[in-house]
N, C-alpha and C positions, 0 to 999 in steps of 0.2 A: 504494500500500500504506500503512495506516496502521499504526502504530508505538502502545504502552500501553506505559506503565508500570506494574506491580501487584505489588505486595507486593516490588519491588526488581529484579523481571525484566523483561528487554524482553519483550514479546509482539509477533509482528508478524501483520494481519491484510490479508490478500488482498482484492481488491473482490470476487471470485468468492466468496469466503467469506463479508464482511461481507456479502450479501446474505441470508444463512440459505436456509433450507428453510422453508414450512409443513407441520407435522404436528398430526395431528387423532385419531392412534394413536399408543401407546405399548407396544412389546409388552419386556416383561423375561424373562428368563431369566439362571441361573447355574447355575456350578459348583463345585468349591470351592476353585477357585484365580482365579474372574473370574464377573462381572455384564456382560450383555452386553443394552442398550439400542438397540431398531430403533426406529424414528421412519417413521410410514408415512401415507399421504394417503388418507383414505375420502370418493369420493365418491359422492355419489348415482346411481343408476342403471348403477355399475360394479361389475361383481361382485369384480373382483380388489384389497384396496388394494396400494399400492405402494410398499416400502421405499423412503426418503430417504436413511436417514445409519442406519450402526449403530457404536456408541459404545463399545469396551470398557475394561473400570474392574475394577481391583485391589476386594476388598473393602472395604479402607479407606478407597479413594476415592470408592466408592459410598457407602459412611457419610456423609462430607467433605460429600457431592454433598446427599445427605438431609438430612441438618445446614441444608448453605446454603440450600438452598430451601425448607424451614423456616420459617428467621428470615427470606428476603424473602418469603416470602407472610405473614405478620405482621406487617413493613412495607408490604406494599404495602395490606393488609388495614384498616390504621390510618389511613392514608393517604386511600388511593381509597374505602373500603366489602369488605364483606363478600363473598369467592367464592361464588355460587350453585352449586350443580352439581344440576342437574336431576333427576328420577325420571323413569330410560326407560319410556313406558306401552308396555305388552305387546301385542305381536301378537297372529292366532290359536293360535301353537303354544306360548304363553309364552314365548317367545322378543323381543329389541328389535323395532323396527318398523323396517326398512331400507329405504333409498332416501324417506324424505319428509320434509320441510321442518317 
């Protein structure tokens, strides 16, 4: 188990954890007492994706969360280059084009 120190707290981190998840979906939803973040894996040629990890967050911490990611993707933006993010080209039905590379 690894052990951080941040902002004056121990944080302790599991190797089951320290491993993460890959997610490739982000689906949100709230209420109005909570924000509640699924984390799910789309892949090709599978119809279902599949929840990873669902993260629930006071509003404030969602702000917090929005905030910090934020300012590192304008670190890392400064840093490495500019995030690309694509334009899905449309199927037949107007619709994304699923399952292709």
């Amino acid at each position: 188990m690894a052990e951080m120190k941040q902002f004056g707290l121990d944080v302790e981190l599991s190797a089951d954890v320290a491993q993460g998840n890959y997610s490739n979906l982000a689906i949100i939803s709230h209420s109005s007492s909570e924000f509640i973040l699924d984390f799910a894996t789309v892949l090709p040629g599978v119809e279902k994706a599949r929840v990873k990890s669902r993260i629930i967050l006071t509003p404030e911490h969602a702000k917090r969360l929005l905030r910090s990611l934020q300012e590192n993707i304008v670190r890392y933006e400064s840093t490495i280059g500019k995030i690309e993010i694509p334009v899905p080209q449309s199927g037949p039905d107007g619709g994304p084009k699923m399952g292709q590379a």
